[in-house]
C-alpha positions in Angstrom: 1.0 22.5 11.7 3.9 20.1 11.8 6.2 21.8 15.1 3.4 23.8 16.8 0.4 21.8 16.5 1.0 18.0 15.4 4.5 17.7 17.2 1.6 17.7 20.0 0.5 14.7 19.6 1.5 12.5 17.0 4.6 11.4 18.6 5.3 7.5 17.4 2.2 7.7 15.3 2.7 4.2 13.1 -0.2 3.5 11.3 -9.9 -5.1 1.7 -11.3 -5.1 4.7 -14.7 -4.5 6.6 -14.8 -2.2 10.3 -17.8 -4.2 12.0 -20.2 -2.6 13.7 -23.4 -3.1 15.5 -26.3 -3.8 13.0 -27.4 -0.7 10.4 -30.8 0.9 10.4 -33.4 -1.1 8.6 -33.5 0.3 5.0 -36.7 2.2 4.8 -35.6 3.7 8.2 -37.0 7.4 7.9 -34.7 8.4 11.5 -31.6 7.6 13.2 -31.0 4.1 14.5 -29.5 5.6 17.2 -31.0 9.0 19.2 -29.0 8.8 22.4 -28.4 12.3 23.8 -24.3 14.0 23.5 -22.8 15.1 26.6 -21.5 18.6 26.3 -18.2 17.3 25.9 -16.3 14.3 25.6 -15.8 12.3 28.5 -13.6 9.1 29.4 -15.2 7.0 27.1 -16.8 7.3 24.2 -19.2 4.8 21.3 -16.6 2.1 20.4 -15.1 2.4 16.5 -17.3 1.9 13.6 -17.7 2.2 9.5 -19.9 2.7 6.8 -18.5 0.1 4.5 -20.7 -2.4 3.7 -19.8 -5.8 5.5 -17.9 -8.8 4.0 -20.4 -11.3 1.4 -20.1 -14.7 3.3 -21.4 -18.1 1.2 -24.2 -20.0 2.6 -22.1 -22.9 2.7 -20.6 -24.7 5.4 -17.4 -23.4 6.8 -14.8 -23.9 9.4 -12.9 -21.0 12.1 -9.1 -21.7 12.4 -7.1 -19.6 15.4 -3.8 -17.4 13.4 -2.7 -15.7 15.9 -3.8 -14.1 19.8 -1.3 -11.8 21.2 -1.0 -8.8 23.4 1.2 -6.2 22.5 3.2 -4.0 24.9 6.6 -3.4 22.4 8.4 -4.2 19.0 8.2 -7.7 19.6 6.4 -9.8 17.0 4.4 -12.4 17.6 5.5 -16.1 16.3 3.4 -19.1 15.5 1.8 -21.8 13.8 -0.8 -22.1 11.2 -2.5 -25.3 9.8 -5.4 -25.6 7.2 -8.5 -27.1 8.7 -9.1 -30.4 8.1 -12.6 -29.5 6.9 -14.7 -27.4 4.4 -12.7 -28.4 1.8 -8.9 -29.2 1.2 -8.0 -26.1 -0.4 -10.5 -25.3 -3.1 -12.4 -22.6 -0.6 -15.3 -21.0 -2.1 -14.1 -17.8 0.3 -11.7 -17.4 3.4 -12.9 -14.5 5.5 -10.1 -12.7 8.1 -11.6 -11.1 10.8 -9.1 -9.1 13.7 -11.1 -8.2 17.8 -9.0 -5.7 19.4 -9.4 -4.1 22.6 -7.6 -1.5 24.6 -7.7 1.0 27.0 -5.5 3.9 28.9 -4.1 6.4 26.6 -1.9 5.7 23.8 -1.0 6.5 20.6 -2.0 5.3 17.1 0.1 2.3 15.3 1.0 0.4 12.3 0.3 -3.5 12.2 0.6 -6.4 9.6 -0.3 -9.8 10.2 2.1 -12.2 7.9 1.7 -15.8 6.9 4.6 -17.8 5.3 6.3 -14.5 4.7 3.2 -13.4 2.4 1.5 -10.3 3.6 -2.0 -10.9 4.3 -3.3 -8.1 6.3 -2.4 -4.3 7.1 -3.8 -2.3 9.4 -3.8 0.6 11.8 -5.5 0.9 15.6 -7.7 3.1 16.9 -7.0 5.5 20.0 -8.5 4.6 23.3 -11.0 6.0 26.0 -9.7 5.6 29.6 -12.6 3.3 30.1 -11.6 1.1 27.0 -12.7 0.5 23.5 -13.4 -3.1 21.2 -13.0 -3.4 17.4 -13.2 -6.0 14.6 -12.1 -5.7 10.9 -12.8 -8.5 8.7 -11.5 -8.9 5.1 -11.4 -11.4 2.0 -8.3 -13.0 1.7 -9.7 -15.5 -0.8 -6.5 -14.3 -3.2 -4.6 -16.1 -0.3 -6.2 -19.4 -0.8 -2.9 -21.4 -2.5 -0.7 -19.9 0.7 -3.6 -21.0 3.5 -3.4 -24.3 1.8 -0.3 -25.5 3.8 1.3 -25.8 7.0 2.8 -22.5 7.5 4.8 -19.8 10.0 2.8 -17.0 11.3 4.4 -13.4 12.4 1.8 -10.7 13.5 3.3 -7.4 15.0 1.8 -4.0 16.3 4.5 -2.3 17.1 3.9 -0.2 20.5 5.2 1.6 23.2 4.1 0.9 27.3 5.1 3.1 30.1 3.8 5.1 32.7 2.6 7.2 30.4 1.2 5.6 27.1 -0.3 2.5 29.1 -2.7 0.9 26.2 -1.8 -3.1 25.7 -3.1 -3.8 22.5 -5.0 -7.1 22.8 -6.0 -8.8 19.9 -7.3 -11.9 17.9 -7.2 -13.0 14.7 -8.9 -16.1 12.7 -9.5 -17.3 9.7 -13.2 -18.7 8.2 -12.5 -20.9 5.5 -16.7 -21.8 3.7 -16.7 -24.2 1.2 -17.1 -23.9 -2.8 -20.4 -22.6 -3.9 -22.1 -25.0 -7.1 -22.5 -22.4 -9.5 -20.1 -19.2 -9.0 -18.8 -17.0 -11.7 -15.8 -15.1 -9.7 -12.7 -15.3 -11.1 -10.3 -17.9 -9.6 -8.1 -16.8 -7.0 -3.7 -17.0 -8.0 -2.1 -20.5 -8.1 0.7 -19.0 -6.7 1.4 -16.5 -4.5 5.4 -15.3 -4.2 6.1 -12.8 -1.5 9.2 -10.3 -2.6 10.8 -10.0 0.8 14.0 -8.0 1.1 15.9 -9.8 -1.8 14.0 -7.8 -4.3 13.9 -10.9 -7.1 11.5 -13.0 -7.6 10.9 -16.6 -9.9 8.0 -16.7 -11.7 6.9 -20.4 -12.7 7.7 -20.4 -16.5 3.5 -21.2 -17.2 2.6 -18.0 -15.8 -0.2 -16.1 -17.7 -1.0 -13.3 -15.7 1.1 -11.6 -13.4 -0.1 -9.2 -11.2 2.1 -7.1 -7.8 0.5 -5.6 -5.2 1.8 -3.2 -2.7 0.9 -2.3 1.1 2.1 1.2 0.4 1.9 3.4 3.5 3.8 6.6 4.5 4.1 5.7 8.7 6.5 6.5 11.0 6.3 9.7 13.4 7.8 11.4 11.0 7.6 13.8 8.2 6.5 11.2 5.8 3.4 10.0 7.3 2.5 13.7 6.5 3.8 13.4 3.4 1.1 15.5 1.4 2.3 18.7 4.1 6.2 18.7 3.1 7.4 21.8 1.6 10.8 22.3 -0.7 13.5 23.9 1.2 13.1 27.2 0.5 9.3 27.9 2.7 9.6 28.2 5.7 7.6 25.1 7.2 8.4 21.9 9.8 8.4 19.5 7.1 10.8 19.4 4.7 10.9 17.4 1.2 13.2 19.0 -1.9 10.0 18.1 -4.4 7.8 19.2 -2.1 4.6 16.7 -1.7 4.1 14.7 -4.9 4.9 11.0 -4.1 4.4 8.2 -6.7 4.7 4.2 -6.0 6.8 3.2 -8.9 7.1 -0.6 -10.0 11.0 -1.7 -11.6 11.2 -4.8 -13.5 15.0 -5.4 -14.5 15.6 -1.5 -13.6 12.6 -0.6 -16.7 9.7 1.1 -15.1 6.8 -1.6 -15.1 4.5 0.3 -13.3 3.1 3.5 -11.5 0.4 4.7 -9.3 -0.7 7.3 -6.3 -0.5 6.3 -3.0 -3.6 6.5 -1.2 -3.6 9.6 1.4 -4.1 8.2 4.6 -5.2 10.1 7.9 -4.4 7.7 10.7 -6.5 8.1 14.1 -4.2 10.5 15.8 -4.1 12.6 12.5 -4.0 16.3 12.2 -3.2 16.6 15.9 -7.1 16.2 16.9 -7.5 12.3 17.8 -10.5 13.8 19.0 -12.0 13.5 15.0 -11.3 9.9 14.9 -12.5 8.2 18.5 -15.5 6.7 16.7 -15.5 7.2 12.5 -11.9 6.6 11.1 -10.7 8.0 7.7 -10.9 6.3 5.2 -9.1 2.9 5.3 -7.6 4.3 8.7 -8.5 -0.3 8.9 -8.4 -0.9 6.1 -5.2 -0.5 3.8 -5.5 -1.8 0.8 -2.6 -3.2 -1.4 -2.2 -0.9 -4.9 -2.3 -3.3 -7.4 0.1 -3.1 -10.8 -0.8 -5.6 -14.1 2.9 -7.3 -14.9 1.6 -9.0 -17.2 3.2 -7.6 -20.4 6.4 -8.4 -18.6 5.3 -12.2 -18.1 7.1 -13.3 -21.3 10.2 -11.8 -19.6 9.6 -12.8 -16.3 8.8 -16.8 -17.2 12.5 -17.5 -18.6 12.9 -19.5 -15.5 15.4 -16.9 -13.9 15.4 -14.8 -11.0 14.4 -11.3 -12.3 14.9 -7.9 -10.0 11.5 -6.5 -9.0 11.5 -3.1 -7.1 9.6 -0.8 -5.0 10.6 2.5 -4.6 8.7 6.1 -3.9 9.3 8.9 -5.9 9.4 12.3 -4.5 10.5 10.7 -0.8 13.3 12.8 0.3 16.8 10.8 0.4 18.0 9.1 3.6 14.7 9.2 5.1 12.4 6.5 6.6 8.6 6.8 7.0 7.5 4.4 4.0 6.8 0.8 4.3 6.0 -1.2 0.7 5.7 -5.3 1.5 5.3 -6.6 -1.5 3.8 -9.9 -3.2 3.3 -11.1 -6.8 0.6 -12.9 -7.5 0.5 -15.4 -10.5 -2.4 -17.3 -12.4 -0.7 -20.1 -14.3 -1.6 -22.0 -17.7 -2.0 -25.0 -16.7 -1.6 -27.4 -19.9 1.3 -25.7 -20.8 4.7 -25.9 -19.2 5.9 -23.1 -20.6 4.2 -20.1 -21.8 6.0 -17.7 -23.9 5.8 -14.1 -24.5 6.9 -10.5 -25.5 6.9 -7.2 -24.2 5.5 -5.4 -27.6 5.3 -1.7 -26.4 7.1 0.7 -23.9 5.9 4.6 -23.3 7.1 6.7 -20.3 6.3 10.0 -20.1 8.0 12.3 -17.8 7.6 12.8 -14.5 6.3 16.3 -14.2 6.4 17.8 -10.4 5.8 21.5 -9.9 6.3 23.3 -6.9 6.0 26.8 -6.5 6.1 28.4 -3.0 4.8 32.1 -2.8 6.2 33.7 0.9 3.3 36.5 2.2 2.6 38.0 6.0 0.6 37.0 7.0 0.1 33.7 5.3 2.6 31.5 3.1 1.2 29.3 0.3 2.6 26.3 -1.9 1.1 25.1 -5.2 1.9 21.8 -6.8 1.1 20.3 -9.9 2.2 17.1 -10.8 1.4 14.2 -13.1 2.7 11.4 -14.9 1.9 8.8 -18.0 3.0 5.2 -18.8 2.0 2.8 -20.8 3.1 -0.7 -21.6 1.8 -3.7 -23.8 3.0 -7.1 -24.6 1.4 -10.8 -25.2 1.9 -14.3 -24.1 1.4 -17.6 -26.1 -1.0 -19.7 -23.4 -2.8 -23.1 -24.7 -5.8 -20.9 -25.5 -4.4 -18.3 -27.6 -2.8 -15.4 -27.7 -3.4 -12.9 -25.3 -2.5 -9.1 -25.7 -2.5 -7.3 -22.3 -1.5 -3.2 -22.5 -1.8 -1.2 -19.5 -2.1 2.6 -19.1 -1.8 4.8 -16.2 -2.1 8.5 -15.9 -1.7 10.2 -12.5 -2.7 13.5 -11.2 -2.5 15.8 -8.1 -3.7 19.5 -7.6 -2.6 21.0 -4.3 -2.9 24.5 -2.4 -1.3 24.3 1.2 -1.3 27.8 3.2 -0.1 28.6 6.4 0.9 31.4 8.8 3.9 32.0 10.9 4.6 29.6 13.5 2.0 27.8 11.7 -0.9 28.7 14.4 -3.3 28.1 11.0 -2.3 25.7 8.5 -4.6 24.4 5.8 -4.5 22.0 2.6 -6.6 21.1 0.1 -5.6 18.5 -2.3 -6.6 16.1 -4.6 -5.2 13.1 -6.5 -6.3 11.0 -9.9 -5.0 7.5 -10.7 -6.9 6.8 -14.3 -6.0 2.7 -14.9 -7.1 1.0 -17.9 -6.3 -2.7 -18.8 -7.2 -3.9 -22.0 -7.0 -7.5 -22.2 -8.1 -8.8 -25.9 -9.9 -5.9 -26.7 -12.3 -6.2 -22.9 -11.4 -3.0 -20.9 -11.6 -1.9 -17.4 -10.9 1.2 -16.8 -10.4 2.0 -13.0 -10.7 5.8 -12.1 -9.5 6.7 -8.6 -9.8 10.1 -6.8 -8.8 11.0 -3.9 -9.5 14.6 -1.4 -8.4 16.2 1.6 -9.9 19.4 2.3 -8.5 20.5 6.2 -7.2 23.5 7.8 -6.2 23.0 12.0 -5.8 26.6 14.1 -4.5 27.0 17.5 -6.6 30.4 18.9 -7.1 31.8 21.9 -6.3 29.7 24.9 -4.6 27.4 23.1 -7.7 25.8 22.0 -7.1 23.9 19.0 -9.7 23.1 16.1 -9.8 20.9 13.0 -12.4 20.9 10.5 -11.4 18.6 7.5 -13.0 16.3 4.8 -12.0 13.4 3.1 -12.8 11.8 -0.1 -12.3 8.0 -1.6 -14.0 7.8 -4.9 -13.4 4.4 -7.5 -15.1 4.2 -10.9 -15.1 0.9 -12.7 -16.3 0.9 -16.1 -15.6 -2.7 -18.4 -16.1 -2.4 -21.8 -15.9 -4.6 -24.9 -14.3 -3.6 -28.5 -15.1 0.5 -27.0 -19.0 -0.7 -26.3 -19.5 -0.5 -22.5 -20.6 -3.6 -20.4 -20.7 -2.4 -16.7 -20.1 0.3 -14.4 -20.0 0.7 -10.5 -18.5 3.4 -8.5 -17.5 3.5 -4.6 -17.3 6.8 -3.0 -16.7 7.4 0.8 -16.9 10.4 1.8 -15.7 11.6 5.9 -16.7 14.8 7.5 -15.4 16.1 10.9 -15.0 19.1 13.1 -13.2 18.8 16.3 -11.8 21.5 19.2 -9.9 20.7 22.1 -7.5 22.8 25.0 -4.1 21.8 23.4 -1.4 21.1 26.1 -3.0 20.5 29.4 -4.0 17.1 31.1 -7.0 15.1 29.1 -9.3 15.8 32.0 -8.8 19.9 31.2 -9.3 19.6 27.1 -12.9 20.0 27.3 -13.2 19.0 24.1 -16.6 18.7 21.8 -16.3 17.8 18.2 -18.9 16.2 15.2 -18.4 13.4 12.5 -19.8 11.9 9.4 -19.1 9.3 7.1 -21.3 8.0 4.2 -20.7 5.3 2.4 -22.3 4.5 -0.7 -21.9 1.4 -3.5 -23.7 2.2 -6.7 -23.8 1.1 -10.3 -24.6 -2.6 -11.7 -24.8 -5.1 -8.9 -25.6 -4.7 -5.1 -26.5 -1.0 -3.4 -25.0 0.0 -0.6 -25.5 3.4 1.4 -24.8 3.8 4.9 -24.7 7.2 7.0 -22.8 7.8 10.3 -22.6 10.6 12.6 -21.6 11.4 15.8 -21.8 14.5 18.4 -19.1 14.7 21.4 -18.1 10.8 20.5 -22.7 9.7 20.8 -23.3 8.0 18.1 -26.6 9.8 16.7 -27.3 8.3 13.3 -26.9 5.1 11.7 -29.3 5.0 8.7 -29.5 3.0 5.1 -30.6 4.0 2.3 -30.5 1.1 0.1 
């Protein structure tokens, strides 16, 4: 798939937050919001992005918009400026602070990766859809309440999405991006947001204040590039013979170092960005999954915190196992975030229990005619406990995680048919004084892309993003909620002859459901030919 089919057209393919949209279906809605009639094939322009997610809860309480950052981007240039805290709605103490990104371009160009930065902490990651010839809009909002203590000051702003502009990839990304800050609710039961939050940056140590509590990292892991490694779960050991090469083959792990001991591990989430699997033609309207939305993967330090708090700098790292040696394609910003004690100056600690199991990663290629195949199994355990001595107590924190991924990948000669299907398991469970939450992730990707007759080139794939939450107390079970987005597409296009000539047609479907104690949420999309033909709730 790699050299025959997405050399095509992924080129410089870079790749919590809400995709808006206009208004759902009512929810007793026994049809389609929408009915409007496909053409027989796509055209020059086409519905402009959506999701199912449900949108961003927003206070009813007064609130305040502050500018970030308005730039248009034509290269690698980032964009440089200045952020103050508004004045009003509060000096600080936020109830919620709501990001929200308009984009708009048009032309033809590709995919790409962009972050928006504020005093050098990470606050926003995100990828860009493809355009029609007529032009497209988008907005993404997200909660960067976690943010708050950073927002709170005067600070420097850098926002890039990298890009490319010639005479032939002429899209100049034009965006927007402000902040709502809304004041404090009376009575509100969410946990506080960190006192402090430390971005790693390329030094690799970090200070923790010695009160520290809870410690907690999270990581905007994404495999980007062009390159082999934002395909990543397609790379083959040495010995098949495929496009994409990796000497482990596909397993890739996000690994956490404190002091060089492994303080955490988890999967990184398999991302299809909107040029993926050679057939933008999937992804016009209805991304992937979090195509907008890349979430940070979040590791509990906290068993590390009576290390951490001795009031020295302490080596944190970021690294990804499996990624083949002297090879880019993998960005991992990084920022610890930190709840302090605050009547205590210093809060002590120990890290009580260490297990590390080993890395298993198995690879086994099997050559045939006229298909090849590879088989992976891989998995890996760690666990790791410890306390800290606060002014309320002691508080015992262990963390386990167990990881998980299952893949068949088959393809011909000249890989004219290549086909994956794949799935990964991050099981998480913090215990925290005998209250656990266990966090069960799974992720799919079920695809196979063939170039037939007359080069016409097909992609049929579905993706999965399934999170079970389950808190318990002393092994009795408290609360459960699950969120499972599930994407379904099926696109065919003339490969290598002018847009005009593709003649392409293609179908997709996302639904989007949030289930369990608390607030429902189901939401189905589809679209025919890049129509949107159903937009309908269910809760």
């Amino acid at each position: 798939m790699r050299r025959r089919v997405m050399s095509m057209l992924v080129g410089v393919t870079l790749a919590a937050s809400t995709l808006l949209s206009a208004g759902p279906a009512s929810a007793d809605s026994a049809g389609p919001a929408s009915a409007d009639t496909p053409p027989p094939e796509f055209g020059n322009d086409w519905h402009d992005p959506v999701t199912a997610a449900p949108p961003i809860e927003k206070p009813r309480t007064k609130s305040c918009e502050v500018t970030v950052a308005e730039a248009q981007f034509k290269d690698f240039t980032p964009y440089k400026g200045d952020y103050a805290p508004p004045e009003k709605c509060g000096k600080g103490d936020w109830g919620k602070v709501v990001l929200r990104l308009d984009g708009k371009v048009k032309g033809r160009q590709y995919d790409r990766l962009g972050y928006l930065r504020i005093g050098g902490v990470e606050v926003f990651r995100t990828s860009t859809p493809e355009p029609s010839v007529d032009g497209i809009t988008w907005s993404v909002e997200k909660d960067v309440t976690r943010y708050r203590e950073t927002l709170s000051r005067d600070q420097q702003v850098e926002m890039l999405i990298g890009n490319v502009v010639n005479e032939t990839y002429t899209g100049i990304i034009d965006v927007k991006a402000t902040l709502r800050f809304y004041e404090p609710e009376k009575h509100t039961t969410k946990q506080a947001p960190p006192d402090r939050v430390l971005p790693l940056g390329d030094a690799t140590t970090v200070t923790t204040p010695r009160n520290s509590e809870r410690i907690v990292a999270e990581v905007y892991a994404t495999g980007s590039g062009g390159g082999c490694e934002e395909y990543w779960y397609l790379t083959v050991p040495d010995a098949a013979p495929y496009s994409c090469k990796a000497d482990d083959g596909p397993y890739r792990e996000v690994q956490v170092t404190v002091d060089g001991q492994l303080a955490g591990i988890a999967t990184p989430f398999p991302t299809v960005w909107t040029g993926g699997w050679s057939n933008p033609f999937l992804w016009y309207v209805i991304p992937g999954p979090r195509a907008f939305d890349i979430k940070p993967i979040e590791y509990d330090l906290t068993p590390f915190a009576g290390l951490l708090n001795d009031g020295r700098a302490h080596q944190v790292e970021v690294s990804v196992a499996g990624r083949p040696e002297a090879t880019t394609g993998w960005h991992t910003p990084t920022n610890i975030l930190v709840w302090q004690d605050e009547k205590s100056e210093r809060v002590t600690g120990k890290l009580t229990g260490h297990r590390a199991g080993e890395l298993a990663n198995k690879a086994t290629y099997t050559p045939g005619s006229p298909e090849h195949r590879l088989d992976t199994l891989g998995s890996h355990k760690l666990s790791v406990s410890g306390y800290v001595d606060t002014s309320h107590g002691r508080v015992e924190t262990t963390v386990t995680r167990a990881l998980g991924n299952t893949s068949v990948h088959r393809w011909t000669e000249g890989e004219s048919t290549d086909a994956l299907a794949s799935t990964w398991t991050d099981r998480e469970t913090v215990t925290i004084n005998g209250r656990a939450v266990r966090t069960d992730r799974t992720y799919t990707m079920d695809g196979t892309t063939t170039l037939g007759a007359g080069d016409r080139l097909r992609t049929a794939i579905a993706l999965g993003d399934r999170t079970q939450t389950v808190t318990a107390h002393d092994g009795r079970s408290t609360g459960r909620s699950v969120v499972d987005d599930r994407y379904e597409g099926d696109a065919t296009y003339t490969a290598n002859v002018p847009r005009e000539d593709r003649h392409a047609v293609g179908t997709s479907r996302e639904r989007y459901r949030v289930y369990g104690d608390g607030p429902c949420h189901d939401r189905t999309l589809a679209t025919v030919q890049g129509t949107l033909t159903e937009d309908r709730l269910r809760c």
